[in-house]
C-alpha positions in Angstrom: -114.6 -32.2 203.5 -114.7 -28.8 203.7 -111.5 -26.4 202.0 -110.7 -29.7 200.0 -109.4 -29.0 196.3 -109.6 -32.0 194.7 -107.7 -32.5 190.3 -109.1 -35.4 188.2 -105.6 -34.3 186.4 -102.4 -33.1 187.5 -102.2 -29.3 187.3 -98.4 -27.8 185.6 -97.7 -24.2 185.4 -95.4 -23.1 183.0 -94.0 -19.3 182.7 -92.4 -18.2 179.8 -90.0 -15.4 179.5 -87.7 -13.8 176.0 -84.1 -13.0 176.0 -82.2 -11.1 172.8 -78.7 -11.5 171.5 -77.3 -8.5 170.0 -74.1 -8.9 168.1 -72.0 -5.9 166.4 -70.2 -7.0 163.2 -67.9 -3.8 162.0 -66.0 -4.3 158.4 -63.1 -6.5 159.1 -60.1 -7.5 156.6 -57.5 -9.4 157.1 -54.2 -8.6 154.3 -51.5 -12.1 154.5 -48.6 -11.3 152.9 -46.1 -14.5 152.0 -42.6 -13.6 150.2 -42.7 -10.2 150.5 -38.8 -9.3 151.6 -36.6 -10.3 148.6 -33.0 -10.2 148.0 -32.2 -10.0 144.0 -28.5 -11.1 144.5 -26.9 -10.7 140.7 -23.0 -12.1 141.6 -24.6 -15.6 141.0 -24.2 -17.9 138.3 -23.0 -14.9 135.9 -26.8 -13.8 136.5 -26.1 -10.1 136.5 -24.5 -9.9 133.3 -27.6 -11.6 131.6 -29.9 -9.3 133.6 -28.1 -6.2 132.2 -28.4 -7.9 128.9 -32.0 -8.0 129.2 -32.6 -4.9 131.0 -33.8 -5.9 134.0 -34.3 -8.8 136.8 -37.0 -10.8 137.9 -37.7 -11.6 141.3 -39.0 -14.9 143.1 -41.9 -16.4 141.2 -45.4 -16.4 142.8 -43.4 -14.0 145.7 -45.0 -11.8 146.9 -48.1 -14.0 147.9 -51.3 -12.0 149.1 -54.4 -13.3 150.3 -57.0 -11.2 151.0 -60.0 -11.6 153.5 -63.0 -9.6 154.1 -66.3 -9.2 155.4 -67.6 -6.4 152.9 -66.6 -4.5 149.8 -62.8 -4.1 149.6 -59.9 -2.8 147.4 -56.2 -4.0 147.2 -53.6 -1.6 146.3 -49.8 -1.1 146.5 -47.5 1.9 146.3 -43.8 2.6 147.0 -44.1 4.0 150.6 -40.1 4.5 150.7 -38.1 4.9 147.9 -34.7 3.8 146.7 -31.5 3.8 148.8 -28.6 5.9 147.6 -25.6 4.5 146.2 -23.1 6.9 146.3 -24.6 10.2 144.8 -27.0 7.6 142.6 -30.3 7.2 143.0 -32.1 5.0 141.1 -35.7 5.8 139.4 -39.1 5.2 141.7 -40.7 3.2 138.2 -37.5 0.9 137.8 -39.7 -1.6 140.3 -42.1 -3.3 138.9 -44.6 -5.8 139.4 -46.9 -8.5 137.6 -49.6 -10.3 139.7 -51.4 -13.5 138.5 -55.0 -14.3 140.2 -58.0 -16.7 139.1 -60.5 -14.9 141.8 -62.0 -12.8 139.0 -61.5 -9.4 141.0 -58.0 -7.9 139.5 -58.5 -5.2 138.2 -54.5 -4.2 137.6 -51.1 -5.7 137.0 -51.8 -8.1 134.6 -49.0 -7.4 133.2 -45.2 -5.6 134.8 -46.4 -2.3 135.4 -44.1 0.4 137.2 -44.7 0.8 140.8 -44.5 5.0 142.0 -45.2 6.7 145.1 -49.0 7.1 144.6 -51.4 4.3 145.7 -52.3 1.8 142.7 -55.2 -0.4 142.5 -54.4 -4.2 142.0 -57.9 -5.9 142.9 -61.3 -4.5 144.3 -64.8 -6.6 144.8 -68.4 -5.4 145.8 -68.4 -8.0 148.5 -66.7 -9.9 150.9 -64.4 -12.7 150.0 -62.5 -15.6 152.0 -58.8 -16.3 151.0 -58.6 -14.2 147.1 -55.2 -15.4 146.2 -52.7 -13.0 144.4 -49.3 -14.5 142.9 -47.0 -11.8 142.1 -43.3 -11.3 140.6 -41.5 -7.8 141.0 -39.2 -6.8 137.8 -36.0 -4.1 138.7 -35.0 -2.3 135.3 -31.1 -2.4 134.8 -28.8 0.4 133.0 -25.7 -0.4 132.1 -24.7 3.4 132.5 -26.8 4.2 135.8 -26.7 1.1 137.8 -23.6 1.3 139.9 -22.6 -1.6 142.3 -23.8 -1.1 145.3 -26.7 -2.4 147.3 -29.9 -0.8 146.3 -33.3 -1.2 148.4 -36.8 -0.2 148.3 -40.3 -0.8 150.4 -43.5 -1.2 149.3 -46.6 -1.2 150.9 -49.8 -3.5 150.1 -53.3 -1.7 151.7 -56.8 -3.8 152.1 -59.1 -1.6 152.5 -62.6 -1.3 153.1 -63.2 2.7 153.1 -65.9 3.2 150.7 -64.2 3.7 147.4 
């Protein structure tokens, strides 16, 4: 038998080869606001004359809601990013809004108490890290002047950031 190969076991080739998965994660955040329009409606129940009373009048409980959501090191902040309507000539002070926020996540760092809202950003909560579903609760509080605050319908907006510029 001449040319004959002949295997006392069966012969396997194998041939290995590599692949690589690459993946780009940029800083991501994610800002959920519940609540957040509000109509403070002082014709009920004799409500306005107790608010004027007191000074002021509170908003929905636990309204605005905002849950925050990010990847890295982030800071939550508010400010008054248009301010009062006119009513008639009137126009009401920037600081008569303002707002409490409740939160067990550790990271507030402001509002703990009703503190006037202005024009310039304000810090509410910041963390060196990322963070899945931080929970704020918060209340807003409109001062009342029995000598400034004529009827008429008054309205505001304010603006919540996440952000996760290096701070």
């Amino acid at each position: 038998m001449a040319g004959s190969l002949f295997f006392l076991r069966p012969v396997f080739a194998d041939e290995n080869d590599t692949a690589a998965v690459n993946m780009l994660i940029p800083s991501i955040c994610k800002l959920v606001i519940d609540g957040s329009d509000q109509t403070i409606n002082l014709l009920k129940d004799a409500s306005g004359e107790e608010a004027y009373e007191k000074g002021y009048a509170k908003g929905k409980k636990n309204s605005p809601a905002l849950v925050v959501d990010s990847n890295t090191n982030w800071k939550l902040s508010v400010k008054v990013g248009s301010d009062w309507s006119k009513v008639g000539k009137y126009k009401k002070a920037t600081e008569d809004i303002e707002l409490k926020i409740k939160s067990n996540t550790g990271h507030q760092t402001g509002f703990t108490d009703f503190t006037p809202l202005s024009l310039a950003s304000q810090e509410i909560a910041r963390h060196d890290t990322g963070t899945g579903d931080d929970i704020y609760k918060g209340r807003y509080r409109i001062r009342l002047d029995w000598e400034k605050d004529i009827p008429g319908s008054y309205s505001i907006v304010i603006v919540f950031t996440l952000s996760t510029q290096s701070f």
